[in-house]
DRENRO-780651 format. One record per residue (C-alpha): x negated, y negated, z; residue in one letter. Coordinates in steps of 0.25 Angstrom, whole numbers. Layout:
BEGIN
<<X, Y, Z>, A>
...
% end
This chain:
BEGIN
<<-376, -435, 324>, X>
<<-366, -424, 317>, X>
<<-357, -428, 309>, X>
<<-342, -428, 313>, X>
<<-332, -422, 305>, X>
<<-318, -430, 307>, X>
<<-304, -424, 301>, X>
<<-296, -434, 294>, X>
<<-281, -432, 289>, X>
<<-272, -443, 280>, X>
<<-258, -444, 283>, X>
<<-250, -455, 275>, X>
<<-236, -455, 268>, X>
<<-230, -443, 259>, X>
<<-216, -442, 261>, X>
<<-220, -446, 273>, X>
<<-231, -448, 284>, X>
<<-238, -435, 283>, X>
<<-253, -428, 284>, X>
<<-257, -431, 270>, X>
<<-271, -424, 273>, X>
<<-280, -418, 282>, X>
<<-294, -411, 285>, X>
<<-289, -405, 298>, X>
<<-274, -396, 299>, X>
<<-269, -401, 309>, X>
<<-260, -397, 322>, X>
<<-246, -399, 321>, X>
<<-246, -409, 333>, X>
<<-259, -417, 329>, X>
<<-253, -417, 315>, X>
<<-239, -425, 322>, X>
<<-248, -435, 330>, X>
<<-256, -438, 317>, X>
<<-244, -438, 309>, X>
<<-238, -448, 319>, X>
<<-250, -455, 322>, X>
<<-255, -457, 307>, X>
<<-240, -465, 303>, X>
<<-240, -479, 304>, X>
<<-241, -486, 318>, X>
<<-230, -493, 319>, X>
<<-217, -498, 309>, X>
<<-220, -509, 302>, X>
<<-237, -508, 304>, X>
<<-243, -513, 292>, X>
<<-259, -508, 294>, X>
<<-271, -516, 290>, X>
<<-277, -512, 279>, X>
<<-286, -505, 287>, X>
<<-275, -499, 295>, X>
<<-275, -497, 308>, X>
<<-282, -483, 317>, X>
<<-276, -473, 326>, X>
<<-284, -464, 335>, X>
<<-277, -453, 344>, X>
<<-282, -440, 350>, X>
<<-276, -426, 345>, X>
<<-275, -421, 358>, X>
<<-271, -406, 355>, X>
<<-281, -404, 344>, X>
<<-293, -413, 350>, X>
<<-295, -422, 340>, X>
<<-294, -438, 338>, X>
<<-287, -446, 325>, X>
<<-292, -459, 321>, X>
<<-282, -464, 311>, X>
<<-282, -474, 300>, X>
<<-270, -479, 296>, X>
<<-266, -487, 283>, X>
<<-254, -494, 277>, X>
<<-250, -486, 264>, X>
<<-241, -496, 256>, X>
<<-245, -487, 242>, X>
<<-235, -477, 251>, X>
<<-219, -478, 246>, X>
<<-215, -479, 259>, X>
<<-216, -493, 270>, X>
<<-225, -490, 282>, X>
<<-233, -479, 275>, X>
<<-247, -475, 279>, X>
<<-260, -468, 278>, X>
<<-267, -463, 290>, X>
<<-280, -458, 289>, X>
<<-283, -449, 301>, X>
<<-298, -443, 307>, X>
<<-297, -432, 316>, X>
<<-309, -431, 326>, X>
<<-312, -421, 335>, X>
<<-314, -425, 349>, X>
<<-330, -421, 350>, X>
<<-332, -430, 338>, X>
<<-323, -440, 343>, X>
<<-332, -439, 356>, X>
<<-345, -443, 347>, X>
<<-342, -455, 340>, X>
<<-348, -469, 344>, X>
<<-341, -477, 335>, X>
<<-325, -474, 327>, X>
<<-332, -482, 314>, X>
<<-337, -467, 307>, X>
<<-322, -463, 311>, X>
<<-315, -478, 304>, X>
<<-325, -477, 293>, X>
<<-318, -462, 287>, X>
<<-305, -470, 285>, X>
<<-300, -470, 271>, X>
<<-286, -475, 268>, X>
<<-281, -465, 255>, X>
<<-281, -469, 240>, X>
<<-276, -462, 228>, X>
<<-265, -452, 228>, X>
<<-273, -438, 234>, X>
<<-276, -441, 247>, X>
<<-277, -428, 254>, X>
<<-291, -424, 251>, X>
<<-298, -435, 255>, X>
<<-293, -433, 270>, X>
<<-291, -417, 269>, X>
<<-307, -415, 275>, X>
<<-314, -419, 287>, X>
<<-324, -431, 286>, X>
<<-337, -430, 293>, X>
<<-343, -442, 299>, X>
<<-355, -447, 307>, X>
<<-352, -455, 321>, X>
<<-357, -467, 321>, X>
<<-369, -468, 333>, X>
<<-366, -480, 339>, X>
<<-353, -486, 343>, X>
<<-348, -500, 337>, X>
<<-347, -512, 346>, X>
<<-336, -522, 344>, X>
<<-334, -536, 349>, X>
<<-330, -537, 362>, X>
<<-316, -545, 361>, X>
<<-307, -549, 373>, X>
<<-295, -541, 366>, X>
<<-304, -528, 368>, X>
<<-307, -532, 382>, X>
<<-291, -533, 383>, X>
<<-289, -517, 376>, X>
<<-301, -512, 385>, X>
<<-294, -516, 399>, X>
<<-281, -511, 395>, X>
<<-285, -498, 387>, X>
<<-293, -496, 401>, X>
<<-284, -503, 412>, X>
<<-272, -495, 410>, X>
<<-278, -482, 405>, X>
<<-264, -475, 404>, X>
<<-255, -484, 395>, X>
<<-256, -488, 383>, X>
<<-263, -500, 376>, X>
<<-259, -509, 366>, X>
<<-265, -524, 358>, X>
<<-261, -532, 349>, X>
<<-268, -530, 335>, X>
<<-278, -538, 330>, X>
<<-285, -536, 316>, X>
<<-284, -522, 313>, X>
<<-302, -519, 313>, X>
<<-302, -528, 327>, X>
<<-293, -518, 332>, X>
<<-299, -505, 326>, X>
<<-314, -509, 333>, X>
<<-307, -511, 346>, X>
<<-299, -498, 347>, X>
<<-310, -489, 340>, X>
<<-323, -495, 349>, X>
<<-312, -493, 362>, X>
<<-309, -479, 356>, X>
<<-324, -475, 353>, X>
<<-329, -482, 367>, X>
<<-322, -472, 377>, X>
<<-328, -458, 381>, X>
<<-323, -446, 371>, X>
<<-314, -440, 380>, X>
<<-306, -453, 380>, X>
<<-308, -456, 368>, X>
<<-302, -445, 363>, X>
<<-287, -448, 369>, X>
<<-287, -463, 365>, X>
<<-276, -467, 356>, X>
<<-276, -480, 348>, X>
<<-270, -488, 336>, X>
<<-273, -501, 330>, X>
<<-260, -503, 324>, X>
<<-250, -498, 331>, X>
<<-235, -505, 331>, X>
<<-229, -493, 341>, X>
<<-232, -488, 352>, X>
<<-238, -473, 345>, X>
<<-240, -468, 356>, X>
<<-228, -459, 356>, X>
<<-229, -456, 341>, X>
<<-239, -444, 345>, X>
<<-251, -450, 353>, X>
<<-253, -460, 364>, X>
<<-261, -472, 361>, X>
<<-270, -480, 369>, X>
<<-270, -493, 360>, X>
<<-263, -498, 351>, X>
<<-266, -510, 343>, X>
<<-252, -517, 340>, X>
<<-248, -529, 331>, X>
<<-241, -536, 341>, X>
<<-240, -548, 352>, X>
<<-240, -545, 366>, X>
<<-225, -544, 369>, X>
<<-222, -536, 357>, X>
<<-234, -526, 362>, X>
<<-229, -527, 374>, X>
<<-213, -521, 369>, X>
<<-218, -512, 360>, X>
<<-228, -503, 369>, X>
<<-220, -508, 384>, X>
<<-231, -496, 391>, X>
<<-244, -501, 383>, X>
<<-253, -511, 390>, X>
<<-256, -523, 380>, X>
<<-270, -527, 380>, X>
<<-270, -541, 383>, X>
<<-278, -551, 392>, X>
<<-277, -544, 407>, X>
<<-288, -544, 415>, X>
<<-302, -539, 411>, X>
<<-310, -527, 421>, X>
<<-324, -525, 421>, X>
<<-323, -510, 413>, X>
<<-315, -515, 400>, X>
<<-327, -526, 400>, X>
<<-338, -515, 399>, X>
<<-331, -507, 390>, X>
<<-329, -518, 380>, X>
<<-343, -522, 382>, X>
<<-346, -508, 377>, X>
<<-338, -511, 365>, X>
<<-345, -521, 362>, X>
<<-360, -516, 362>, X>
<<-358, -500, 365>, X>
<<-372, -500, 359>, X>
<<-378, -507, 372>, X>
<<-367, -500, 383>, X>
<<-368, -488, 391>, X>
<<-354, -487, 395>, X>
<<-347, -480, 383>, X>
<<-360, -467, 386>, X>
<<-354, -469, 400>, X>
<<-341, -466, 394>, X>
<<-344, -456, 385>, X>
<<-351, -448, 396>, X>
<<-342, -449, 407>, X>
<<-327, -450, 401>, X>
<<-327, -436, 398>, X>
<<-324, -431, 413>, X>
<<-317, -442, 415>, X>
<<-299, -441, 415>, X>
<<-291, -453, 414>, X>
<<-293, -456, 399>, X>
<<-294, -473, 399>, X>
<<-291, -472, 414>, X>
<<-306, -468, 416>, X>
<<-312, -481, 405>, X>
<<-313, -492, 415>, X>
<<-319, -480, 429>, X>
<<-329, -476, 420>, X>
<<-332, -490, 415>, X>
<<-334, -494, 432>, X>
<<-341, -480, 433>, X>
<<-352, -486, 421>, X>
<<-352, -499, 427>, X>
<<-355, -495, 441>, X>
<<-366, -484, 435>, X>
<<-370, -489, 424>, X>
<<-371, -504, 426>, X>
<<-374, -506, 438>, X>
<<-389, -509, 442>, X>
<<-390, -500, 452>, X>
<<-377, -491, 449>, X>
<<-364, -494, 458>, X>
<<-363, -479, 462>, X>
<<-354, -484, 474>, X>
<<-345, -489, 463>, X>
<<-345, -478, 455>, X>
<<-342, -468, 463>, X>
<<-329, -476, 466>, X>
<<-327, -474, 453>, X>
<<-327, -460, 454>, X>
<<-312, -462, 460>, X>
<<-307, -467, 447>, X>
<<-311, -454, 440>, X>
<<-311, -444, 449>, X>
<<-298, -439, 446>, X>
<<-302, -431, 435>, X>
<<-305, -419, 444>, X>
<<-319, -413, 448>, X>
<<-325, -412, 433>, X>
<<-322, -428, 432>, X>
<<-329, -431, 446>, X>
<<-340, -421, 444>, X>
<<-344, -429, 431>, X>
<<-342, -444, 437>, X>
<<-349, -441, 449>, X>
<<-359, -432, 441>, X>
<<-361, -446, 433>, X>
<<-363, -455, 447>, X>
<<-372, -446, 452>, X>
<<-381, -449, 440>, X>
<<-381, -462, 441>, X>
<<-382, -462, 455>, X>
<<-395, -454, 454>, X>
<<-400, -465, 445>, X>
<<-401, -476, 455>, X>
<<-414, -483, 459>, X>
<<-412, -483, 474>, X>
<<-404, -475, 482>, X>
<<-392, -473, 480>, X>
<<-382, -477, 491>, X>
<<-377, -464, 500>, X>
<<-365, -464, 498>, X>
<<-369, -462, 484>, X>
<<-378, -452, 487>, X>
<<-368, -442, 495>, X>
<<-358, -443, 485>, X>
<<-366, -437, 473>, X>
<<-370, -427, 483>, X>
<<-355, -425, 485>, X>
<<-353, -424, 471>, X>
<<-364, -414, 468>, X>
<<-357, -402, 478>, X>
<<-344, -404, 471>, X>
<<-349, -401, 457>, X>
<<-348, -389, 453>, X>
<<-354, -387, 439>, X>
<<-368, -384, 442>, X>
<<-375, -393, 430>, X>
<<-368, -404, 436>, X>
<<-372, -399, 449>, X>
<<-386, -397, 446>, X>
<<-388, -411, 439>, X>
<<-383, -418, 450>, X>
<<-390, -412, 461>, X>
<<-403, -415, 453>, X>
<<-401, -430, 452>, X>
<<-395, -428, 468>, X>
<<-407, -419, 471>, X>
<<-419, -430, 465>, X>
<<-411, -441, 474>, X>
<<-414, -434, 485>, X>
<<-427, -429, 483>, X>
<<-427, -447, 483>, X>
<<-421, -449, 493>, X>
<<-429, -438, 502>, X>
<<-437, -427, 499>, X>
<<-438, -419, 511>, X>
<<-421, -421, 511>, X>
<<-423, -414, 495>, X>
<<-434, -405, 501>, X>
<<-424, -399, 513>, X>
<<-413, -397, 501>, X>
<<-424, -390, 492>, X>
<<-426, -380, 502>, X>
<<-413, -378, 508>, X>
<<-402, -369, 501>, X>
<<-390, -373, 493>, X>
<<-384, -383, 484>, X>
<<-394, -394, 491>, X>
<<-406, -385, 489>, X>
<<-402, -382, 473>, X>
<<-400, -397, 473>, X>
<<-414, -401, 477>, X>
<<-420, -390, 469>, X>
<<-414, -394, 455>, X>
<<-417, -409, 459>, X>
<<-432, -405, 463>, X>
<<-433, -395, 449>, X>
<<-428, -410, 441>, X>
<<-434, -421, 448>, X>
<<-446, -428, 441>, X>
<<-459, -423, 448>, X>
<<-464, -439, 450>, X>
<<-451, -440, 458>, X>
<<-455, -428, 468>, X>
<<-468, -432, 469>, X>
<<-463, -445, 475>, X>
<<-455, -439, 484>, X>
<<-466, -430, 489>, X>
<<-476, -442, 492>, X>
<<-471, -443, 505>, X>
<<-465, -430, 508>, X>
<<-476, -422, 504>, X>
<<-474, -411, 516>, X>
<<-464, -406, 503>, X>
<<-473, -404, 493>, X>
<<-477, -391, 493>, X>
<<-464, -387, 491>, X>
<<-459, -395, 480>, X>
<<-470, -393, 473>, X>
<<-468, -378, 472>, X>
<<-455, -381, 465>, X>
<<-459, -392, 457>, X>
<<-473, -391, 453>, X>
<<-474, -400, 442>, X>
<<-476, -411, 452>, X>
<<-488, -406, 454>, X>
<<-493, -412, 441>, X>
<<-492, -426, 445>, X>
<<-502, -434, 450>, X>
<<-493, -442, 460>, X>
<<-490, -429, 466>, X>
<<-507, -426, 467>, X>
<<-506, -440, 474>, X>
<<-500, -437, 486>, X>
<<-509, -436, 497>, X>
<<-504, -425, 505>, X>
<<-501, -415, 495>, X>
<<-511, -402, 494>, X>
<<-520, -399, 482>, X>
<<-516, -385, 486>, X>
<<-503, -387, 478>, X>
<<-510, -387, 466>, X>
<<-512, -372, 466>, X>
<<-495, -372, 463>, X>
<<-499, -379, 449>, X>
<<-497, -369, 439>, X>
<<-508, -368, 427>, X>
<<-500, -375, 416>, X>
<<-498, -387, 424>, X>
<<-513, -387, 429>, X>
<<-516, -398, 419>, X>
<<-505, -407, 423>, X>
<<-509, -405, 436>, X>
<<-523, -408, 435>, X>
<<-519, -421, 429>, X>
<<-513, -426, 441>, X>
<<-521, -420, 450>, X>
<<-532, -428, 445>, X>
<<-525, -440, 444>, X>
<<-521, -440, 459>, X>
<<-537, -437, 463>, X>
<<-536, -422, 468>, X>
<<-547, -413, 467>, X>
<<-542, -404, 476>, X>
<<-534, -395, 465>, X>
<<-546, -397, 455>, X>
<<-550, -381, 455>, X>
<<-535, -377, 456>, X>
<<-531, -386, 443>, X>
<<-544, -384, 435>, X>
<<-541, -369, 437>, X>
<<-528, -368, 431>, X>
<<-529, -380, 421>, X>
<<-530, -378, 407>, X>
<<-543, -384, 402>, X>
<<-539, -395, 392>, X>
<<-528, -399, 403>, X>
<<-539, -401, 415>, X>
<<-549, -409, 405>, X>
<<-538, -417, 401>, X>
<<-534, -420, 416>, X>
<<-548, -421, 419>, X>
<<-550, -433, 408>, X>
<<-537, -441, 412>, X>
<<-537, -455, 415>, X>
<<-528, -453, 426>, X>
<<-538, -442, 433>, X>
<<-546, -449, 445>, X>
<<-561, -449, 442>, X>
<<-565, -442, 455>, X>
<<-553, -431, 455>, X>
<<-559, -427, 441>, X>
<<-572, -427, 445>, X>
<<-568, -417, 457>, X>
<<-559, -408, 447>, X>
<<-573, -408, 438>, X>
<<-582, -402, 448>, X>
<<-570, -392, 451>, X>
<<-570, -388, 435>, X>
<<-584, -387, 433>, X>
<<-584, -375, 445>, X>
<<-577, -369, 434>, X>
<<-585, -367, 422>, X>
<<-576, -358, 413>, X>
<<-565, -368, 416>, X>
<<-576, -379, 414>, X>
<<-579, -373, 399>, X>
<<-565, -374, 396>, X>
<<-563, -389, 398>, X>
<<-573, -393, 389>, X>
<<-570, -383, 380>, X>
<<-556, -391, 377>, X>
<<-562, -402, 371>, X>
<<-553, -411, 379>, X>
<<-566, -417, 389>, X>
<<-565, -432, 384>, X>
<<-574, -437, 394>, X>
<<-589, -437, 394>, X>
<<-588, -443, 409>, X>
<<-581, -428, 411>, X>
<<-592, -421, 404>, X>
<<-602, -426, 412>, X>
<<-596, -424, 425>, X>
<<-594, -409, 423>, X>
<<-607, -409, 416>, X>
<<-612, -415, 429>, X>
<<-607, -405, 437>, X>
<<-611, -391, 430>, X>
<<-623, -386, 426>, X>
<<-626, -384, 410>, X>
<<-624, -370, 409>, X>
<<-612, -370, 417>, X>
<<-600, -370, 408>, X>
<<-598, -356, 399>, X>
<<-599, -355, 383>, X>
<<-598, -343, 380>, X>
<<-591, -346, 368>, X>
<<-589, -358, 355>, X>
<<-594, -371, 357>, X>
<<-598, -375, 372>, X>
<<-589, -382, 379>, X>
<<-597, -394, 384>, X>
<<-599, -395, 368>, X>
<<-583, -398, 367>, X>
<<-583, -407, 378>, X>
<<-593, -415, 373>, X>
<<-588, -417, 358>, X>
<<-574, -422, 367>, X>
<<-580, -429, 376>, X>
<<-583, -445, 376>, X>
<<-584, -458, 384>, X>
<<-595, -467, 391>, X>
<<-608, -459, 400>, X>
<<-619, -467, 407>, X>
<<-633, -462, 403>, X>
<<-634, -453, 414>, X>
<<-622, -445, 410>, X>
<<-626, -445, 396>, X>
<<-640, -440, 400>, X>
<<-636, -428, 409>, X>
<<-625, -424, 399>, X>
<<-634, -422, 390>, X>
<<-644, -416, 399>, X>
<<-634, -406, 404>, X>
<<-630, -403, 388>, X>
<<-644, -401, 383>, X>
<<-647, -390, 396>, X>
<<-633, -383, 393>, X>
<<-639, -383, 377>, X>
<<-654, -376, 381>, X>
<<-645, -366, 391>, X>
<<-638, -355, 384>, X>
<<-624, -357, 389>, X>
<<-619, -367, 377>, X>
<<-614, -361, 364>, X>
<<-617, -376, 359>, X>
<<-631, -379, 362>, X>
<<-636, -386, 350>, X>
<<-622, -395, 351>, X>
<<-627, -399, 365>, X>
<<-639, -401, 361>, X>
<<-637, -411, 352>, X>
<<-629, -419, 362>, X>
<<-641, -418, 371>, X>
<<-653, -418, 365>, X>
<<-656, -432, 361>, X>
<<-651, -438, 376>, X>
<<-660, -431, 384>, X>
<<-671, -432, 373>, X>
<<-669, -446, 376>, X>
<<-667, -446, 390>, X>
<<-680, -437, 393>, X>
<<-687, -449, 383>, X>
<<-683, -462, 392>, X>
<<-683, -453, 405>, X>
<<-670, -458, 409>, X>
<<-663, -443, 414>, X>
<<-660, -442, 427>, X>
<<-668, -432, 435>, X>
<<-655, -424, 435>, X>
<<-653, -426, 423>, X>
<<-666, -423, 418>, X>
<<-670, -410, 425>, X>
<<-656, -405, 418>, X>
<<-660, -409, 405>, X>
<<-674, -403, 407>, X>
<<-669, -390, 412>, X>
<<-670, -382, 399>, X>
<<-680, -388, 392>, X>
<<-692, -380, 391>, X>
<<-705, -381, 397>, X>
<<-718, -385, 390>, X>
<<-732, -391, 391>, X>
<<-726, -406, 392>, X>
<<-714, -405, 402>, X>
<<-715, -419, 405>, X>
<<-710, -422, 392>, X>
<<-696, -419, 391>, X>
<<-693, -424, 376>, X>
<<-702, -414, 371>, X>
<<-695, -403, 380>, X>
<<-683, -405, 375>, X>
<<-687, -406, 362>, X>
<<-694, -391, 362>, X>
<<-682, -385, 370>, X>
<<-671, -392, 360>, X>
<<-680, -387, 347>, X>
<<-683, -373, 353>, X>
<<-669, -369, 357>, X>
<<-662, -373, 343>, X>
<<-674, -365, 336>, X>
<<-674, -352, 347>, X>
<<-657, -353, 349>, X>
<<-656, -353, 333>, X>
<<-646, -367, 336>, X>
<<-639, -374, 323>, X>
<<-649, -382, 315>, X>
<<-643, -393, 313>, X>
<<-641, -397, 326>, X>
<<-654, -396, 328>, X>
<<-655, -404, 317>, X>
<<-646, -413, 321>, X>
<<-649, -412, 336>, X>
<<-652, -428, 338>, X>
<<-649, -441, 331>, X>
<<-660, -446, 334>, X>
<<-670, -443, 323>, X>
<<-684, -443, 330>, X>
<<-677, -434, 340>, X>
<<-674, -426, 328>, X>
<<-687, -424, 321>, X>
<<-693, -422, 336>, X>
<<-685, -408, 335>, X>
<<-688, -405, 322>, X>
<<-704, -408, 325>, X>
<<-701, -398, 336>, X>
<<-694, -387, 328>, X>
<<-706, -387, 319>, X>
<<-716, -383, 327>, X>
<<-712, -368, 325>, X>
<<-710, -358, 314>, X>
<<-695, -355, 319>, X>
<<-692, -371, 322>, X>
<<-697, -373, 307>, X>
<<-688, -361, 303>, X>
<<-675, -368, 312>, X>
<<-679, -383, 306>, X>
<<-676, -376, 292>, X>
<<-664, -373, 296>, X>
<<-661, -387, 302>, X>
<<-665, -393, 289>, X>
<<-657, -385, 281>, X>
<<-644, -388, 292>, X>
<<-648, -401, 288>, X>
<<-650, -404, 275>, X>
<<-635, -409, 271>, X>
<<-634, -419, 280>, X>
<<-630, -432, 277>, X>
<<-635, -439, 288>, X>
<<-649, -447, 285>, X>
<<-656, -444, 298>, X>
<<-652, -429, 297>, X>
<<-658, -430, 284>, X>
<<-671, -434, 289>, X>
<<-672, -424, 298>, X>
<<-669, -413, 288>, X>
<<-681, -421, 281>, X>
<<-691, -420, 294>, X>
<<-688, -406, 296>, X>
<<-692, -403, 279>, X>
<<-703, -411, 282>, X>
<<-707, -403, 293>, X>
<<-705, -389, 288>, X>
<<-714, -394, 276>, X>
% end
């Protein structure tokens, strides 16, 4: 938090009572009440060593003293004094917590030159947090008569001089800045100041009753009379500020409040009845409204601004007559934030209360229709949405204006609202869309939403935990319809699911998806992918990829074959393909004298399309990890002068590696080229 800088001035004897220094020139009338107010309190006062403290409000100049005043017996004259005087604006008087950084700048003089330690400002850091004090039966007393008789003075007998100091500084720094700023006190006084320059509210006086009672004859002395509820919670915030919401309340709302003291113990019912009552008491505080409303329309407008808040925040329905009065409230403000604000929270209650009532204002003209327009443009869309469940006749329309509730799936839920309104999403929501659309079972909107989706959004969407198994299915037949749109989801590398390859795979043919360019997209969704697959999947995955590899459509053949070859080679070996499944692995392979044996088929049509398409070598090197497999290849790339001149080439790709069994191989193939 900024620091604060706080003016400070020193008055004390020289020929005199006199200003002795100061950080701030002064204006001739502030200078008299400081002069006046800095002197001792009262003839024959013998301060503490501490002294005692003064606070009052330089009302011309909008500024607060908080005074420190000392014996000064090293003085040549009786009753002398030092007075050390901060001088706060009323902003940074508004920001403190606590007075203690304030008490804490104190300094009593030493020495003989005096005038520059006072002649500059001090800055300072508010303390954060106000201090609590103990919660005594004499404070109780102060409280009820600071608070009960607002307009005349209050004066206690003095007690020990830091007891005194706590009690009137956490009073002072408990009320609201406006109030706080006008309150007068001293801890020592043995006059009545109060027509020495500035009127006090207490005043601590070392005397019994009836001597109080003679010397300040219009003061109320704080003693035993009967305790009310307010002072009770204010002297519970006292105690623990810390765990208390009533000196925010204060804070927040004193300010458009007249009346000074007047308005402590209203305020304190308004808090009660708003803030601690379980529901609110609204029918209470709007009573209370009575006791403050004489301020004007800027007072009302900001109590009942302040009602209508918490009205807004009650679980059930408010009463009626609650009701009709914030709606009588919000036509007679006539500041249009406060206007607007109001009418939000007023609006959203009524969209509660009853849609089709909010729908008629929506679409009528005037202050209702801007009403239910500003509530409709803050409401949370989950909240619409639950009004719409059974008012789905509306729909349409509020979905025009708020189309973001399109992108939940409660909204997708409701039964009798159309697909058709997912032509209103807008592109860059399409993702958000699909997720909810998914999650609430429509297929309806599949070809609509995968059109306008960004590809790593709908493969996201698609993969959700949340999307319902049958709805993704639907909305994959509808992608596959569109191969370019297609390629691009597994091009993002965000397919996480083998389950989703092979349902796509299952419903396109090989050659279907475009790669006219880099690696093939089904490549990048394989590396991506993972998760459990029955044999059967397994088997026609990698039927489906070796047929795409022999074609001419991927850019990644050899990649594809590597996952393919040694699965199907297997399959075709125990005999345990499908039909299906088999007549797709089989469709590439090229004919010869033994048709019947599969194995050998793809064997030849493997070897001769790495050897006539020039494919890397060291796939083919690497092609299975299964060695017989291997040398079978290598057997079979031998049989030719140019599968002898590609095996060289293999060996070379090969003869680095690390790996034992790749080692071997590059051995076979030496052996053979021998």
């Amino acid at each position: 938090m900024p620091s604060i800088l706080v003016h400070q001035a020193l008055h004390g004897y020289n020929d005199g009572h006199r200003l002795i220094s100061s950080s701030l020139p002064l204006d001739a009338s502030d200078a008299r009440v400081m002069l006046v107010m800095s002197d001792l309190s009262g003839s024959g006062m013998k301060p503490s060593a501490d002294g005692y403290l003064t606070g009052y409000p330089l009302e011309k100049s909008g500024k607060y003293v908080l005074a420190r005043t000392w014996a000064a017996p090293e003085m040549p004259r009786p009753g002398c004094v030092w007075t050390h005087s901060l001088i706060i604006e009323n902003a940074d008087l508004a920001r403190l917590m606590s007075a203690q950084a304030l008490l804490d700048i104190f300094t009593r003089p030493t020495g003989i030159d005096v005038r520059s330690a006072y002649g500059d400002p001090v800055s300072m850091s508010p303390q954060l947090k106000p201090n609590g004090i103990e919660p005594t039966e004499r404070t109780e007393f102060l409280l009820q008569a600071l608070y009960s008789f607002p307009t005349r003075q209050v004066v206690a007998e003095a007690a020990e001089p830091f007891a005194d100091e706590q009690v009137a500084t956490a009073i002072w720094m408990q009320q609201w800045p406006r109030l706080r700023r006008s309150f007068g006190f001293c801890t020592l006084s043995g006059m009545d100041r109060s027509g020495k320059g500035v009127v006090l509210d207490l005043q601590f006086v070392p005397e019994k009753d009836r001597q109080l009672r003679s010397k300040f004859p219009n003061a109320v002395v704080a003693d035993g009379a009967a305790i009310s509820e307010g002072p009770l919670r204010l002297l519970a915030d006292l105690a623990a500020p810390s765990s208390s919401t009533l000196r925010e309340f204060l804070k927040r709302t004193g300010g458009d409040v007249d009346g000074g003291r007047r308005a402590m113990l209203p305020l304190c019912e308004l808090h009660r009845s708003l803030l601690e009552s379980h529901p609110p008491d609204l029918v209470s505080a709007i009573s209370v409204l009575a006791a403050l409303d004489s301020g004007g329309r800027k007072q009302a407008r900001s109590i009942r601004t302040l009602v209508t808040r918490q009205a807004m925040k009650a679980t059930g329905r408010i009463e009626d007559v609650v009701f009709e009065f914030l709606l009588e409230t919000l036509e007679q403000l006539s500041d249009p934030v406060e206007q607007a604000e109001m009418g939000n929270k007023l609006g959203i209650e009524l969209w509660r209360r009853s849609p089709h009532r909010f729908y008629s204002a929506l679409i009528s003209e005037g202050a209702s229709a801007s009403v239910a327009s500003r509530a409709l443009a803050e409401m949370k869309s989950e909240q619409i949405v639950s009004g719409l469940e059974s008012n789905t006749d509306i729909a349409i329309d509020i979905a025009e204006r708020r189309p973001d509730i399109m992108l939940l799936t409660a909204f997708w839920r409701i039964p009798k609202v159309d697909d058709g309104l997912a032509e209103r999403i807008p592109h860059q929501d399409a993702g958000l869309a699909a997720r909810a659309l998914l999650a609430a079972g429509r297929i309806g909107p599949a070809i609509t939403i995968i059109n306008k989706a960004d590809p790593t959004d709908l493969i996201r969407a698609l993969e959700s935990d949340k999307a319902d198994p049958d709805a993704v299915r639907g909305w994959l037949v509808a992608l596959c319809r569109d191969k370019n749109k297609l390629a691009a989801v597994l091009a993002t590398g965000e397919v996480t699911r083998m389950a989703t390859v092979v349902t796509i795979a299952r419903q396109t043919s090989p050659d279907d998806v475009p790669n006219t360019c880099g690696e093939d997209s089904w490549l990048i969704a394989l590396r991506g992918a993972s998760g459990p697959l029955d044999r059967s999947d397994e088997d026609f995955l990698a039927a489906f990829f070796l047929t795409r590899a022999l074609g001419w459509k991927s850019r990644s053949q050899a990649d594809l074959l590597r996952y393919s070859y040694t699965r199907v080679y297997k399959a075709f070996q125990g005999q345990h393909f499908s039909r299906e499944t088999e007549r797709l692995a089989s469709l590439r392979l090229q004919s010869s004298w033994f048709d019947w044996d599969s194995c050998s088929r793809l064997r030849e049509t493997v070897t001769k399309m790495f050897i006539d398409r020039d494919l890397e070598p060291e796939s083919f090197g690497r092609l299975t990890d299964e060695s017989p497999l291997a040398f079978s290849l290598i057997d079979e790339a031998a049989n030719t002068g140019k599968g002898r001149a590609y095996l060289k080439r293999v060996r070379e790709a090969l003869k680095d590696a690390e790996e034992v069994e790749i080692k071997a191989r590059s051995a076979y193939i030496a052996k053979k080229l021998k």
